[in-house]
SERO-4910 file (N, C-alpha, C, O; in steps of 0.05 Angstrom, whole numbers):
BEGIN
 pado doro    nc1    nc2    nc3   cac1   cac2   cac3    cc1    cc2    cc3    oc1    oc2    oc3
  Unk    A   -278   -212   -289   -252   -222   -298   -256   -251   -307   -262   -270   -292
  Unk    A   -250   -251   -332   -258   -290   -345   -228   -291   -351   -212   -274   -360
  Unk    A   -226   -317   -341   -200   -328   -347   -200   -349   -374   -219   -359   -385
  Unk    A   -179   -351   -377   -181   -355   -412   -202   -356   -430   -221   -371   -433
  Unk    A   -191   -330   -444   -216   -310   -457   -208   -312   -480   -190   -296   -484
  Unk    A   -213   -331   -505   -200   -327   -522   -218   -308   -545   -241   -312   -553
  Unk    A   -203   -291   -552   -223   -271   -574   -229   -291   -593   -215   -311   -598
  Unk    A   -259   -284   -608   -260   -291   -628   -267   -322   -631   -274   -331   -653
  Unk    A   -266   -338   -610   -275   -363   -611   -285   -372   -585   -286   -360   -564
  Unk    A   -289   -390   -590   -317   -406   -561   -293   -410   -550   -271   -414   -561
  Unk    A   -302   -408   -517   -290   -406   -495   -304   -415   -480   -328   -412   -479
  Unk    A   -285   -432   -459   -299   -444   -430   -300   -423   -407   -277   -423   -398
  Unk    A   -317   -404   -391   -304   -391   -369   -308   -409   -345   -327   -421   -334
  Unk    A   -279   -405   -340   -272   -431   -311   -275   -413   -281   -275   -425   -260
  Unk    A   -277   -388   -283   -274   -373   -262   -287   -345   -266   -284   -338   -289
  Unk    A   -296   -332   -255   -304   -306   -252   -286   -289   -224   -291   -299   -202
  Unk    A   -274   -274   -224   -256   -263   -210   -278   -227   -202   -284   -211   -219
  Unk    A   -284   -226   -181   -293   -193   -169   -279   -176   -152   -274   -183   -129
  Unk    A   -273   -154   -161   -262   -130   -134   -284   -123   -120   -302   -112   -132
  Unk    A   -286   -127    -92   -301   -120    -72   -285    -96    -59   -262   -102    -57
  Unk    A   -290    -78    -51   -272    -44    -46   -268    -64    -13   -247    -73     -4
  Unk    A   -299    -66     -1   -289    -76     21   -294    -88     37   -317    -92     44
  Unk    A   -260   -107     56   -270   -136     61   -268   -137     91   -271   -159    102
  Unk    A   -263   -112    106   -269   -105    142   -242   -127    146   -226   -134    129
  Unk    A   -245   -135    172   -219   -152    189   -226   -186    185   -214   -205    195
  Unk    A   -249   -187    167   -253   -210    157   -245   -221    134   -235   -243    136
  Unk    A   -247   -209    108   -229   -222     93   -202   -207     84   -199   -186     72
  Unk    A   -186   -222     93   -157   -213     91   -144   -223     64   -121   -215     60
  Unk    A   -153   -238     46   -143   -253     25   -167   -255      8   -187   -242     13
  Unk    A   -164   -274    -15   -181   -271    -37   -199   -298    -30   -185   -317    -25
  Unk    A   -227   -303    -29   -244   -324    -23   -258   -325    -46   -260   -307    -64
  Unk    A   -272   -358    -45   -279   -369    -63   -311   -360    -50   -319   -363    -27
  Unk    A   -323   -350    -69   -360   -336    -54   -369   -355    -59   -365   -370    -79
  Unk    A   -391   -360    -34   -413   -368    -24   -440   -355    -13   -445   -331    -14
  Unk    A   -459   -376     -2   -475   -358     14   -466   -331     42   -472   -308     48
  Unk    A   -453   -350     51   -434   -336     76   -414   -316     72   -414   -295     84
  Unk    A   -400   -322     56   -386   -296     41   -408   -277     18   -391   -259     20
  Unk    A   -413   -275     14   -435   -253     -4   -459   -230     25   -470   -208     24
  Unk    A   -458   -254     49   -473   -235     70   -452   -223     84   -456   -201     94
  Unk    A   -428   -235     86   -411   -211     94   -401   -188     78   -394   -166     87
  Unk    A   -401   -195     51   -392   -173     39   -419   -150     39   -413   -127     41
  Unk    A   -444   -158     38   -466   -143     52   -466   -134     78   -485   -119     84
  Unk    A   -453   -139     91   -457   -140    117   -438   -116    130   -441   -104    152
  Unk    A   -415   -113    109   -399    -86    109   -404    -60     92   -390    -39     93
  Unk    A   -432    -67     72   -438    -41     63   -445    -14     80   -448      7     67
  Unk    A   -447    -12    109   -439     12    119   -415     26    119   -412     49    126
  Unk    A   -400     13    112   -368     18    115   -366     37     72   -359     59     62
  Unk    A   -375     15     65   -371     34     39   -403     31     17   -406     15     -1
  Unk    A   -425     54     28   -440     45     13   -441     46    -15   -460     39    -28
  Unk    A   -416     57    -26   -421     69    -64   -411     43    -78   -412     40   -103
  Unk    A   -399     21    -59   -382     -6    -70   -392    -33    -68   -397    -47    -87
  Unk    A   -395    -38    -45   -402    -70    -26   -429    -74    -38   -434    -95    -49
  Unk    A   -448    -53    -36   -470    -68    -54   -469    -63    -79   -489    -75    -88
  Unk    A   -457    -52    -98   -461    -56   -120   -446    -86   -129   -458   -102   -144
  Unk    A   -414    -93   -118   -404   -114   -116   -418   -143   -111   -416   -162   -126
  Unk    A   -432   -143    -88   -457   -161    -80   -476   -165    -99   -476   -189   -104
  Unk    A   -499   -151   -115   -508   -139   -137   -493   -162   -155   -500   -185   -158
  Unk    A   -480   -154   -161   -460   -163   -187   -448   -191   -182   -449   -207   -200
  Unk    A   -440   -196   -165   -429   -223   -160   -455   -243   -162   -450   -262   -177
  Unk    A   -477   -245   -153   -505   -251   -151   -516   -260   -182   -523   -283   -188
  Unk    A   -515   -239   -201   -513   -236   -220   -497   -257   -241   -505   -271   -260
  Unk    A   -473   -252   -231   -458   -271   -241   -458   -304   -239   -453   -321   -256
  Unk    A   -467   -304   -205   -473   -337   -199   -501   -348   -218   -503   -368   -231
  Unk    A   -521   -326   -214   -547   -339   -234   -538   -336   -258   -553   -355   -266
  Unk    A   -527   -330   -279   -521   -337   -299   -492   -357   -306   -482   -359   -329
  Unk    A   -484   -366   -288   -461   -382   -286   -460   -400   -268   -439   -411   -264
  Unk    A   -481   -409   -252   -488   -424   -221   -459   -452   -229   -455   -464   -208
  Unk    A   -447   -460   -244   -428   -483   -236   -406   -467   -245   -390   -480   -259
  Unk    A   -399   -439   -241   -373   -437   -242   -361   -425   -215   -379   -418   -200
  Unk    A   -338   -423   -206   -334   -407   -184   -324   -384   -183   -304   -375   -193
  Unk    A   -341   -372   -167   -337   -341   -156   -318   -340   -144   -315   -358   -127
  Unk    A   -296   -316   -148   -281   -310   -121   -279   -281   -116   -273   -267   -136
  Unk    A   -282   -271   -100   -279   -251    -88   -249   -232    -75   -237   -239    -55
  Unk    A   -240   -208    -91   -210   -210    -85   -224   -174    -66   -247   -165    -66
  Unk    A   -195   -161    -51   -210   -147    -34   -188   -117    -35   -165   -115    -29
  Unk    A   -200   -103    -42   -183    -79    -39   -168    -71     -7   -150    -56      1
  Unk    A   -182    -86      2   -171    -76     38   -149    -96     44   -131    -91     60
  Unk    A   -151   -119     31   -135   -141     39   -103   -137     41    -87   -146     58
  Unk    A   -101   -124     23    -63   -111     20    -53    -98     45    -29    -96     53
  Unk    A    -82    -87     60    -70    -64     77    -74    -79    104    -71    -66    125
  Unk    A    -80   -107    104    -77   -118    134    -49   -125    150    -45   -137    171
  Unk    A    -35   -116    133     -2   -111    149     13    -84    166     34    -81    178
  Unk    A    -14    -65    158    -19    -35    175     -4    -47    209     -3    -72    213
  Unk    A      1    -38    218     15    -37    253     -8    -27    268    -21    -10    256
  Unk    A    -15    -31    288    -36    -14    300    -23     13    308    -39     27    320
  Unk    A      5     25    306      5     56    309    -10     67    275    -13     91    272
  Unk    A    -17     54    257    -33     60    237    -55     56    236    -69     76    233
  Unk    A    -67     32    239    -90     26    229   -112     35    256   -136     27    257
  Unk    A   -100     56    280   -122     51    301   -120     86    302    -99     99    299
  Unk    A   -146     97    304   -148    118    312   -152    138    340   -168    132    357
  Unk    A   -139    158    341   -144    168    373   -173    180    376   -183    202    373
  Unk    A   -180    155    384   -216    155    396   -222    145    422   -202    133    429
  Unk    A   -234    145    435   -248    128    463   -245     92    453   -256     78    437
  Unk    A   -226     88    471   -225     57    459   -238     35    453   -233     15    439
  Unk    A   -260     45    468   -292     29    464   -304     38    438   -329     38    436
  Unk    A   -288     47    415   -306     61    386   -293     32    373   -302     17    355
  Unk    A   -260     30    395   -247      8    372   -261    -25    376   -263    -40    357
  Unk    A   -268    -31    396   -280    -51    400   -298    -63    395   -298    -86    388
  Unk    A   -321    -42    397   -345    -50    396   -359    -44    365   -371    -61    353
  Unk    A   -357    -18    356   -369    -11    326   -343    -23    311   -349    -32    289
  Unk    A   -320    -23    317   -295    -41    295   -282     -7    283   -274     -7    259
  Unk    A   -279     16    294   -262     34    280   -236     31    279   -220     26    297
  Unk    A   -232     34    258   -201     28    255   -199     38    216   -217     38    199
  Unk    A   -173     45    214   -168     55    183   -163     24    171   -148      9    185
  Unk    A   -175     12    145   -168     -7    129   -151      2    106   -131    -12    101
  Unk    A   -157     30     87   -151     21     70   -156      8     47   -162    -16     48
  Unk    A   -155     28     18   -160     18     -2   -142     21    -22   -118     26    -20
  Unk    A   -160     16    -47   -143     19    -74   -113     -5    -69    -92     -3    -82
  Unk    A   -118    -26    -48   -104    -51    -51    -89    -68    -67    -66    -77    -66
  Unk    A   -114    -69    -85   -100    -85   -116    -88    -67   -133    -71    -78   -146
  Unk    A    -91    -41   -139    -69    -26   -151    -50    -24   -143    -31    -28   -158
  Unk    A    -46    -18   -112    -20    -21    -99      0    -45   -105     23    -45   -114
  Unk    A    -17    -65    -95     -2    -88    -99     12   -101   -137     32   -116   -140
  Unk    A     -9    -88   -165      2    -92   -178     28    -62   -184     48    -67   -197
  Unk    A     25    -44   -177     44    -11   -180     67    -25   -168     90    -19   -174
  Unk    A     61    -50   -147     94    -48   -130    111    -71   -143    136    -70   -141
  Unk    A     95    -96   -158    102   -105   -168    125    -99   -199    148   -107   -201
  Unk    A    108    -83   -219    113    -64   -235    135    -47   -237    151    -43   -255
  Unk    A    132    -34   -208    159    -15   -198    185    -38   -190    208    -30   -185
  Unk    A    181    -55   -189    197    -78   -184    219    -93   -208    241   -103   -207
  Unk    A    199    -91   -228    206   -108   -256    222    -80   -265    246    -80   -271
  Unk    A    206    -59   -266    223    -25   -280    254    -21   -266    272     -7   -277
  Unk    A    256    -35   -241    266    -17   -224    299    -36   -224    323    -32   -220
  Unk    A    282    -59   -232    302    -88   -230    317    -94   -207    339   -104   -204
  Unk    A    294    -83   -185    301    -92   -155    278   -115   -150    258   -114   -164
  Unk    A    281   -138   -128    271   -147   -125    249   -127   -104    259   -109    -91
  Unk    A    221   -133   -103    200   -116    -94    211   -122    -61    211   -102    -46
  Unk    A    221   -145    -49    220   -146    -30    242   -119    -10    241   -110     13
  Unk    A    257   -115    -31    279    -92    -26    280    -65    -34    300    -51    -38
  Unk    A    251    -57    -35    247    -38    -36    232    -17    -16    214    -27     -3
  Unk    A    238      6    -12    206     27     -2    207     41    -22    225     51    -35
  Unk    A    177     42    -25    168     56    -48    135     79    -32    127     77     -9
  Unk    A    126     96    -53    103    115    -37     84    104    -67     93    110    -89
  Unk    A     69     95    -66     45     95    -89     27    111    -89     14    110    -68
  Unk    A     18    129   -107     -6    143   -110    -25    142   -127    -26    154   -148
  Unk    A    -40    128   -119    -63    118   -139    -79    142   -136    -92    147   -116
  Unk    A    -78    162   -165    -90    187   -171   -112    183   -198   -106    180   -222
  Unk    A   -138    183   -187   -161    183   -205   -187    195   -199   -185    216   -185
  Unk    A   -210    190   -205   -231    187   -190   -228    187   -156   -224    206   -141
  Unk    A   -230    163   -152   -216    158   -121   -181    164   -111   -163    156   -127
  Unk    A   -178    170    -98   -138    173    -92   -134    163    -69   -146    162    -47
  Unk    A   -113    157    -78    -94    149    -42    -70    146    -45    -60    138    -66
  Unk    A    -60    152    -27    -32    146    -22    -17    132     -7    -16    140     17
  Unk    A      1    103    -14      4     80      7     37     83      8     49     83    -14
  Unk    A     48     85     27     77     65     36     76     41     42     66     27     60
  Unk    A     94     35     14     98      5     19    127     -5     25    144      9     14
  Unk    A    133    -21     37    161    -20     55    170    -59     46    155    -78     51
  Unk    A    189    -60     36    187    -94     25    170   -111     15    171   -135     19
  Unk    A    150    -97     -3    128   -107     -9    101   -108      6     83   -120     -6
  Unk    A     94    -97     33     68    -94     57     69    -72     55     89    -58     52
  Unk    A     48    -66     56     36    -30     72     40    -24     94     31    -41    108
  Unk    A     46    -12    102     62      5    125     45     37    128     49     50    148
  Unk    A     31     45    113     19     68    114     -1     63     91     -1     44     75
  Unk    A    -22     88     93    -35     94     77    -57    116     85    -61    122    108
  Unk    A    -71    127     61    -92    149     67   -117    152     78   -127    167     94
  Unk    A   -124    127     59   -160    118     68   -159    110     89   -136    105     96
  Unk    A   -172    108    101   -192    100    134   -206     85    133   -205     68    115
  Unk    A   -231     86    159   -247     66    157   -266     54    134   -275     32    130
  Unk    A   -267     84    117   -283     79     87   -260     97     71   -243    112     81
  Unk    A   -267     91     41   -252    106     20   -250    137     18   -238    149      0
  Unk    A   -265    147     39   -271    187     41   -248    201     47   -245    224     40
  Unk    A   -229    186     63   -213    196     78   -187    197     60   -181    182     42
  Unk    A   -169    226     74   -144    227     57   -141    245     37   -145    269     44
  Unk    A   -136    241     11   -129    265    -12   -158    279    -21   -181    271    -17
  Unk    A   -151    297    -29   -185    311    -45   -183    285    -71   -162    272    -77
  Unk    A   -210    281    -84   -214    259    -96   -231    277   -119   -233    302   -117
  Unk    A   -241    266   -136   -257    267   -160   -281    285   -144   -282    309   -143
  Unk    A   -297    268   -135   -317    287   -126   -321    276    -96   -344    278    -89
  Unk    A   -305    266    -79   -293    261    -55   -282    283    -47   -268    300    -57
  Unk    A   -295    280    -17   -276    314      1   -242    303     -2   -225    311    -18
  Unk    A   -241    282     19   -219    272     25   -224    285     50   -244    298     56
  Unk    A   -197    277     71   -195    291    100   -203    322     93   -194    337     76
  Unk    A   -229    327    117   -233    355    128   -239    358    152   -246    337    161
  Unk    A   -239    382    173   -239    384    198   -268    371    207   -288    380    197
  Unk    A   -267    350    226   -295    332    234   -310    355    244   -335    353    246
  Unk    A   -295    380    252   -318    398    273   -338    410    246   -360    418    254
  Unk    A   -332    412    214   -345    423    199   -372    405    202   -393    417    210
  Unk    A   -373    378    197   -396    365    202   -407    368    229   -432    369    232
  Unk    A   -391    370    250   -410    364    271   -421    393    273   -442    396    286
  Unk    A   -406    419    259   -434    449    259   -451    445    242   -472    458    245
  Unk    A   -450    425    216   -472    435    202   -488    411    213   -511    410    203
  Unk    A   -483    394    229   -506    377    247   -522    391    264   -547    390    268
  Unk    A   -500    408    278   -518    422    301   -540    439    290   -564    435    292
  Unk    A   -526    459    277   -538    488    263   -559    470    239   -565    482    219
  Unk    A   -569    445    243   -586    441    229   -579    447    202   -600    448    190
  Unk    A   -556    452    185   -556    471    161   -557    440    136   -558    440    112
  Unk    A   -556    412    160   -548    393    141   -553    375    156   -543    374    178
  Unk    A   -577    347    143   -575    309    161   -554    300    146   -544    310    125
  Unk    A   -548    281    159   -529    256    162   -528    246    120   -509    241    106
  Unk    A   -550    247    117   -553    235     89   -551    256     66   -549    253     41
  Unk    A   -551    278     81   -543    306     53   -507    310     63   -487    318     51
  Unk    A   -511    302     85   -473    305     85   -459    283     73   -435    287     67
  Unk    A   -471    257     67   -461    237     56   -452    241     28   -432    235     16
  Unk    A   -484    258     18   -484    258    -17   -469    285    -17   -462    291    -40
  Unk    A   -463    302      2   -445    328     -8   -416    312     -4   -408    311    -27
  Unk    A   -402    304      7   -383    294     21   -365    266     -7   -343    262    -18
  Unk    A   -390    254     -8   -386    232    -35   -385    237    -67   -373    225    -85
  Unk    A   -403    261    -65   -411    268    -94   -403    292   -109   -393    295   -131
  Unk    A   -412    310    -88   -407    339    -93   -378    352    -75   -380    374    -64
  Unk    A   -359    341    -75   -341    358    -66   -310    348    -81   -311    339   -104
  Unk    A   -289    348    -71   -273    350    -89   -259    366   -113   -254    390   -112
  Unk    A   -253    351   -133   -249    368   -161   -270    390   -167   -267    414   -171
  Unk    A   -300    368   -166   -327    375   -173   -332    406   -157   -337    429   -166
  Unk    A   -329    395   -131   -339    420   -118   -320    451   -124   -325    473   -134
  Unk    A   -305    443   -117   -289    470   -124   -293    470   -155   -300    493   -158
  Unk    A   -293    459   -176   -289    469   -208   -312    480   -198   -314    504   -197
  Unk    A   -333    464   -190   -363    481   -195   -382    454   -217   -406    453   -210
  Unk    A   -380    449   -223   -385    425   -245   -370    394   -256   -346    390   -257
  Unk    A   -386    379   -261   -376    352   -262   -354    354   -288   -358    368   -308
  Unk    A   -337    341   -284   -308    339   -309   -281    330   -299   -268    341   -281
  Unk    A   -276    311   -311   -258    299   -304   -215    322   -305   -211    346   -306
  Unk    A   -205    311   -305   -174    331   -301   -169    343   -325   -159    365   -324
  Unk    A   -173    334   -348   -170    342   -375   -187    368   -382   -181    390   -392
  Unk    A   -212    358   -371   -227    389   -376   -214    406   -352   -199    425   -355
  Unk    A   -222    396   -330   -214    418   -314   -182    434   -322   -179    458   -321
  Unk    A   -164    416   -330   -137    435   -347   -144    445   -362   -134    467   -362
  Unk    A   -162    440   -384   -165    460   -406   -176    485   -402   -173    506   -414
  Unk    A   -193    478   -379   -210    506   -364   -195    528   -350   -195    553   -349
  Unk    A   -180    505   -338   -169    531   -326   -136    544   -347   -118    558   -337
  Unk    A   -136    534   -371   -112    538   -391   -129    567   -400   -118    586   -411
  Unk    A   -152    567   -396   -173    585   -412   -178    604   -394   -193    621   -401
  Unk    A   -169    605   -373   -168    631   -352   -189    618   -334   -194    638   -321
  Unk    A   -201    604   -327   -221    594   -305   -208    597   -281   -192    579   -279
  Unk    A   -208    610   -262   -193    610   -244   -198    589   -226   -180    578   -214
  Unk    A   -227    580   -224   -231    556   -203   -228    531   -217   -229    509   -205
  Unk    A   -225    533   -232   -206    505   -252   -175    503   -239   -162    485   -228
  Unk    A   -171    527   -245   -141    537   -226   -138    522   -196   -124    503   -188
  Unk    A   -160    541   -181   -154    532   -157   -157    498   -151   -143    484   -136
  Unk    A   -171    491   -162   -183    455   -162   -157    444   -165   -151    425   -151
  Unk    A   -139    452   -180   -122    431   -191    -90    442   -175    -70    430   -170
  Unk    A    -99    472   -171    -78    475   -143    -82    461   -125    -61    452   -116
  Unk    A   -100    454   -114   -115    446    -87   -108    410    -87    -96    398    -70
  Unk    A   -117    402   -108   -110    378   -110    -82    368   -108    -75    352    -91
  Unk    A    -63    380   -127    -32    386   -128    -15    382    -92      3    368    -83
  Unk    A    -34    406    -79    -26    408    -50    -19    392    -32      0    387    -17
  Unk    A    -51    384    -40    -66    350    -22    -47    325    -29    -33    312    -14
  Unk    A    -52    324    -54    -31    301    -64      2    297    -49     10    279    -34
  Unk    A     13    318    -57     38    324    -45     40    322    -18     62    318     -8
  Unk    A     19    326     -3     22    331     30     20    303     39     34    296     58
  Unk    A      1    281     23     -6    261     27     15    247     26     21    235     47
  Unk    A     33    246      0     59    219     -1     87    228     14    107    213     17
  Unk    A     86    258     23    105    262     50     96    253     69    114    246     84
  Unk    A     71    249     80     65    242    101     54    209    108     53    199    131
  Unk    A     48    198     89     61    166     88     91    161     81     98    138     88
  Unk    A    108    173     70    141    171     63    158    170     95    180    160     98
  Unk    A    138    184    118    150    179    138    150    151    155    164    148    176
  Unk    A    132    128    144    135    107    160    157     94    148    162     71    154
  Unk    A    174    108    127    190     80    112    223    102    127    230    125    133
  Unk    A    229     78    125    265     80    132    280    102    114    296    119    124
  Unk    A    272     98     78    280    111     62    260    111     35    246     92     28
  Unk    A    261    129     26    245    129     -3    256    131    -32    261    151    -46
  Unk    A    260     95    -40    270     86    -70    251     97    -90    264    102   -110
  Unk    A    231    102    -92    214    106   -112    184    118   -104    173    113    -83
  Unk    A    175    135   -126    152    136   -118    133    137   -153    141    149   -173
  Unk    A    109    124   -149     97    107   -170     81    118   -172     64    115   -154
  Unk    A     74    136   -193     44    148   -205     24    126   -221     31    110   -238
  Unk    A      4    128   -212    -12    105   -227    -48    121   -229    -50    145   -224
  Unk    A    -66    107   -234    -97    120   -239   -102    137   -255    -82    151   -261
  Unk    A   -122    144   -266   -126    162   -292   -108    185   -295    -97    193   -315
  Unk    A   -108    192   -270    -87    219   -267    -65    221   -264    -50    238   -272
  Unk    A    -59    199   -249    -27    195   -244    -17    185   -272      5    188   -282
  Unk    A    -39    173   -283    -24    161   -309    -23    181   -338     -9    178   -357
  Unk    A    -41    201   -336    -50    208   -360    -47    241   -357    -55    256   -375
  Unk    A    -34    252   -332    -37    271   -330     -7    293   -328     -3    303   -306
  Unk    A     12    298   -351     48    309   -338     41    328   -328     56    331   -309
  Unk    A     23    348   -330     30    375   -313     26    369   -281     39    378   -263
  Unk    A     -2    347   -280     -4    344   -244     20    331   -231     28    336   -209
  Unk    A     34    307   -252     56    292   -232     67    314   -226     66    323   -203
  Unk    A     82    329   -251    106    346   -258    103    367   -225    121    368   -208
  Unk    A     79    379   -222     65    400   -210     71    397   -172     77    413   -155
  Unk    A     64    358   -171     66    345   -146     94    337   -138     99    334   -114
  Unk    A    110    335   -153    137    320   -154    151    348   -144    165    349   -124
  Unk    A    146    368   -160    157    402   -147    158    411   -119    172    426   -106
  Unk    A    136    391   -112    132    408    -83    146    382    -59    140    378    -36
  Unk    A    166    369    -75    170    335    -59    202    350    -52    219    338    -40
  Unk    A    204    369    -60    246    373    -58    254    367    -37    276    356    -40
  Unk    A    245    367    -10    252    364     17    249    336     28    256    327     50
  Unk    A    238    322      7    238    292      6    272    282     -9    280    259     -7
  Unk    A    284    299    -21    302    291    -37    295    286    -63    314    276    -76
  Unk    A    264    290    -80    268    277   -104    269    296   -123    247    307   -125
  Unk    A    284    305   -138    285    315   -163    264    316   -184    251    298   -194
  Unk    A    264    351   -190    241    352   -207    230    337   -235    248    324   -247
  Unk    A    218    337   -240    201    318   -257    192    345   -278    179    365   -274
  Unk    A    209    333   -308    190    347   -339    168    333   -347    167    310   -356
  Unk    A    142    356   -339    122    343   -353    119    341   -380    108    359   -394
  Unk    A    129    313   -390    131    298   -413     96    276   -413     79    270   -397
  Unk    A    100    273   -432     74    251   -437     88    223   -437    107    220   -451
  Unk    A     78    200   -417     86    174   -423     60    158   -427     40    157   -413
  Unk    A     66    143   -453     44    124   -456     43     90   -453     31     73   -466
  Unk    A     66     89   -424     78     61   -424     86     58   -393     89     80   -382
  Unk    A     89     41   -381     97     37   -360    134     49   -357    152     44   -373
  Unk    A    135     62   -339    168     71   -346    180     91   -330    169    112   -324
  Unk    A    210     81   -321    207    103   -305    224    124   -311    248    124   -318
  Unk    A    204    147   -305    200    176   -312    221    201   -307    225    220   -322
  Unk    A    235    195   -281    252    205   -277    274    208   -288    275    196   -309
  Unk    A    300    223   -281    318    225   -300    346    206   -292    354    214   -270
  Unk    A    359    190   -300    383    162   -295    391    181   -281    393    205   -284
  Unk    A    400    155   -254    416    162   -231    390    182   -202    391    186   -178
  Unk    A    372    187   -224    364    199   -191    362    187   -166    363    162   -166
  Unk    A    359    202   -139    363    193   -127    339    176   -108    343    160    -89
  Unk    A    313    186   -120    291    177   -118    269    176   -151    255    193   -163
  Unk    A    275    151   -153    258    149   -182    221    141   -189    206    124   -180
  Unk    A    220    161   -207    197    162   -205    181    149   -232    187    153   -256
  Unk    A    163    136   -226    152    119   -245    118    124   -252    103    137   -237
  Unk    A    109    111   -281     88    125   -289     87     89   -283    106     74   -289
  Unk    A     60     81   -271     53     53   -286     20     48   -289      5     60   -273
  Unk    A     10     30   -308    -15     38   -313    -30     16   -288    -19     -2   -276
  Unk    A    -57     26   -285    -67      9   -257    -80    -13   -274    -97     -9   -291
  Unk    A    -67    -40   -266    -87    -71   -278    -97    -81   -247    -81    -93   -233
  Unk    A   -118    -77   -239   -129    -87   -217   -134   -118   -235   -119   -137   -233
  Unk    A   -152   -118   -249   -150   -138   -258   -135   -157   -268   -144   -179   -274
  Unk    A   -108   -148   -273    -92   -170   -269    -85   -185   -237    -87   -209   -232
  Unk    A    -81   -176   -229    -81   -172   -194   -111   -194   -187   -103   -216   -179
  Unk    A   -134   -192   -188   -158   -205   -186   -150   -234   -200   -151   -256   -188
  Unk    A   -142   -232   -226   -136   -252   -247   -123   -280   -228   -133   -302   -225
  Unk    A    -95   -268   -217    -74   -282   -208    -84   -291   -177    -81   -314   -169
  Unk    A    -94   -272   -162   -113   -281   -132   -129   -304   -149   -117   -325   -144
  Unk    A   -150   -308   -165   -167   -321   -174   -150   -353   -169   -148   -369   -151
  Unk    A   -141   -349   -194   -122   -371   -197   -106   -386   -172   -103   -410   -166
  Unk    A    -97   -364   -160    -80   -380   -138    -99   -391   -111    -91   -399    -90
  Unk    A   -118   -390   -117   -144   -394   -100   -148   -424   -104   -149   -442    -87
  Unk    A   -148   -425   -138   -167   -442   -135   -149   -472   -157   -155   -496   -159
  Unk    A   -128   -457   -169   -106   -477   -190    -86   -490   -162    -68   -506   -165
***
């Protein structure tokens, strides 16, 4: 992220701005990197290995070819340090919470935080007076309640695995499946990682790598496990933003955002169907190519398409860091 970027002519970059997925119970806000901050953000690559080192990697990168500008570091987990501990702590032996640090963080942060903003300006409520359910539907998914502008709920856990079926992410599955194919030997620790991270999800059920577009067209073409993938997902999704919709008092809105949420009317249309018992009114899958909301005047829960700018979000942490 370079801040004043002007096309087309020489430019000073005054700042370099990075999304780090994740920043543990240590960074709660956006920091200016250093030596000390760059080993912590290493230092939490168990927590998410497909992110923190490539982030680290890259920030590194950035300092040797830029050594007098400043780095800052903004944090996908940071949004969600307003979690309550009836959220963020899991029913484990309390000594898991202490000593290894288990506890749900929380991601997809900076989309949240710019979707609620967004839903704010659409909505022409101030953000602080709102509850809203965000679903950041892409690649990665989640689903957050946000309650006056803080998180109050969400999907992800201790790492980004947890929660909706994802791209090629399980999302939540029964822990006893891993602990048989540990026992029964059928699977180590590091083939459940790369099945779990890589191979499951959309992927696994379509059967092959392709993003929502193919998989609709596949299954428009009679594929049935194109079918089921995008039933399956539909399900998950839906089960997910009823079940964060219960930490909020009431539900003003709910905000489609990420490749899918943004680019996709039959999945909102498909997810929004199965929300009736939430109170929100069905949704025509129409195509929107704009931030807007989607639903129809007067509903009673409105629903919005908005596009994800993490990087505007990084942009504005940057700045307020360091202007």
């Amino acid at each position: 992220m370079l801040s004043k970027l002007q096309v087309g002519r020489e430019f000073k970059v005054e700042a370099v701005g990075h999304r780090v997925v994740h920043g543990g119970t240590r960074f709660l806000s956006a920091v200016r990197v250093d030596d000390r901050v760059l080993k912590g953000i290493e230092a939490l690559a168990d927590f998410a290995p497909l992110h923190n080192p490539v982030a680290a990697t890259t920030i590194r990168a950035a300092r040797a070819a830029l050594p007098d500008v400043p780095q800052v570091a903004a944090f996908d987990t940071a949004f969600h340090s307003t979690l309550s501990e009836e959220q963020f702590l899991y029913p484990v032996p309390w000594r898991w919470h202490r000593e290894p640090g288990i506890r749900r963080f929380g991601f997809h942060g900076l989309s949240v935080e710019w979707s609620t903003r967004r839903a704010a300006d659409l909505l022409g409520r101030p953000a602080g007076e709102l509850a809203l359910v965000v679903a950041h539907l892409g690649s990665g998914c989640s689903v957050t309640a946000v309650l006056n502008g803080r998180s109050v709920a969400t999907s992800m856990g201790l790492t980004p695995m947890e929660g909706l079926m994802m791209g090629t992410r399980s999302g939540s599955i029964d822990p006893g499946i891993l602990l048989y194919m540990l026992r029964t030997r059928r699977a180590g620790w590091r083939e459940l990682e790369t099945a779990l991270d890589h191979q499951s999800g959309l992927v696994g059920v379509f059967g092959r790598a392709g993003g929502m577009r193919e998989i609709e067209k596949a299954a428009g073409e009679g594929n049935e496990r194109a079918r089921l993938a995008i039933d399956m997902f539909v399900s998950r999704a839906a089960a997910g933003i009823a079940a964060v919709a219960t930490a909020l008092p009431r539900l003003d809105g709910l905000v489609f955002t990420g490749g899918i949420g943004e680019h996709s009317p039959s999945v909102r249309s498909a997810i929004v169907g199965r929300l009736a018992p939430l109170g929100i009114a069905a949704l025509v899958a129409s195509d929107v190519r704009n931030d807007a909301v989607i639903s129809r005047s007067g509903a009673a829960v409105a629903i919005l398409r908005v596009e994800a700018r993490e990087d505007a979000v990084i942009a504005r942490q940057a700045a307020d860091l360091l202007y």
